[in-house]
C-alpha positions as CSV (number, residue, x, y, z in Angstrom):
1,X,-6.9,-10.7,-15.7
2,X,-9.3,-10.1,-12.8
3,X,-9.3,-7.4,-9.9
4,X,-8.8,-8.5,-6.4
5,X,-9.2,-5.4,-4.1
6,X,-9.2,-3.0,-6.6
7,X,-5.9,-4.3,-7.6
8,X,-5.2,-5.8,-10.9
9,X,-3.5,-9.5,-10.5
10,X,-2.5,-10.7,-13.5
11,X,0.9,-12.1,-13.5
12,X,2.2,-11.3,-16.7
13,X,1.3,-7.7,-16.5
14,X,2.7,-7.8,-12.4
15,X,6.2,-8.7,-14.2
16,X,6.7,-6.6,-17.1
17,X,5.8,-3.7,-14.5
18,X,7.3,-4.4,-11.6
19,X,9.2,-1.9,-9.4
20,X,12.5,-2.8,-8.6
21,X,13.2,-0.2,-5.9
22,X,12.5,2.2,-3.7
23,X,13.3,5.1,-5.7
24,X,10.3,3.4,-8.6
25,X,8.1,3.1,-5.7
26,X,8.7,6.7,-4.8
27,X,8.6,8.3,-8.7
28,X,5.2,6.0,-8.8
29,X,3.5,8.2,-5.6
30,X,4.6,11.4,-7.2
31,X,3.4,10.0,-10.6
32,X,-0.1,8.7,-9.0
33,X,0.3,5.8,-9.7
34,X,-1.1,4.5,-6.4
35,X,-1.4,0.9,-8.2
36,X,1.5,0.3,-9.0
37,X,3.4,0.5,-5.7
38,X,0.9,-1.3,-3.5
39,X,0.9,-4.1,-6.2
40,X,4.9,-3.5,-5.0
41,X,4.4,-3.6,-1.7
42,X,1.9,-6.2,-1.6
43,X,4.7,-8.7,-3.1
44,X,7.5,-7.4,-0.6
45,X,5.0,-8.1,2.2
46,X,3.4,-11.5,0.4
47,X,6.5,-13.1,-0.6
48,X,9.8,-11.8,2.0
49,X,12.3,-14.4,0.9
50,X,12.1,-12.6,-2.7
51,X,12.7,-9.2,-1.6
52,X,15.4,-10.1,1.5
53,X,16.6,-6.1,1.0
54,X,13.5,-5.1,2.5
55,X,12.6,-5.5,6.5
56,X,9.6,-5.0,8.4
57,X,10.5,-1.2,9.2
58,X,11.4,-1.0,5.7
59,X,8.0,-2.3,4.9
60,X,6.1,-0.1,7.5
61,X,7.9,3.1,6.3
62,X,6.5,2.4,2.7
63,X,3.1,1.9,4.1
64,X,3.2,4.7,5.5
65,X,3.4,6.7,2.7
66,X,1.6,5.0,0.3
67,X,-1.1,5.4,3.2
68,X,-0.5,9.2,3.3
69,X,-0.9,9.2,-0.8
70,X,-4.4,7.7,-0.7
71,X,-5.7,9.7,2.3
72,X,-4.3,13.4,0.5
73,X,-6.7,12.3,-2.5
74,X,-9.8,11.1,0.1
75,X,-9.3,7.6,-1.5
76,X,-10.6,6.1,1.6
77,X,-10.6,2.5,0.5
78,X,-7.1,2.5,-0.9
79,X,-6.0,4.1,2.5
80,X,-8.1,1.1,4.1
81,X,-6.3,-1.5,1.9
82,X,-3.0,-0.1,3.4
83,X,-3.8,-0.3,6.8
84,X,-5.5,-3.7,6.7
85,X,-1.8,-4.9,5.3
86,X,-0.2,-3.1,8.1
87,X,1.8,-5.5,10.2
88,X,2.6,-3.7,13.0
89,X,0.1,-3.1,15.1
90,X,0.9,-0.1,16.7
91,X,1.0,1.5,13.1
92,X,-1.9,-0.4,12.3
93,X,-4.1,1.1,15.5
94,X,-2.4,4.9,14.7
95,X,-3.6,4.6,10.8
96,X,-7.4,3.4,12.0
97,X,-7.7,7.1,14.0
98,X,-6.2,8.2,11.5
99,X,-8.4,7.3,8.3
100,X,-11.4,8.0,10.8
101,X,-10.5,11.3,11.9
102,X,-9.9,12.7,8.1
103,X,-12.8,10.1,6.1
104,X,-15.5,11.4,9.0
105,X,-16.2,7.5,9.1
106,X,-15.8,4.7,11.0
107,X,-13.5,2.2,9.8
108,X,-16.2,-0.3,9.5
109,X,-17.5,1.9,7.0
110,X,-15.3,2.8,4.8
């Protein structure tokens, strides 16, 4: 197993784990288990043709609340993760101002 991000990749574990919805992914964020559902949402957004009950707002709506789970605990760099997956780019630009106006940092930074 090796880290890639700060996220744990091995496959085996990725499977016996997985979230299957988005009521896991939800009970993950009020668990804390910040992980768990970007390793979720990292395979929605990495692999569509897997997940084809999912869209791009979908996606973006997840995002955005994974994004707002990281920021409430000041993990910057989990918050920065998030937005460098964002596709959108309107969501993308809001969550930059966004991450630097509550880290005190530039995004470069972080």
């Amino acid at each position: 197993m090796f880290k890639e991000g700060g996220i744990s990749t091995n496959n085996h574990e990725k499977k016996e784990n997985a979230m299957k919805n988005t009521a896991e992914f939800r009970n993950a964020l009020d668990e804390g288990k910040l992980e768990e559902a970007e390793i979720f949402l990292n395979d929605i957004a990495n692999d569509p043709e897997q997940f084809p009950q999912y869209d791009d707002r979908w996606l973006d709506h997840r995002q955005r609340e994974i994004f707002q789970s990281f920021y409430k605990i000041e993990d910057w760099q989990g918050a920065k993760r998030v937005v460098e997956a964002t596709k959108d780019q309107k969501s993308k630009t809001g969550r930059i101002a966004r991450l630097e106006e509550l880290s005190g940092m530039k995004y470069d930074e972080i």
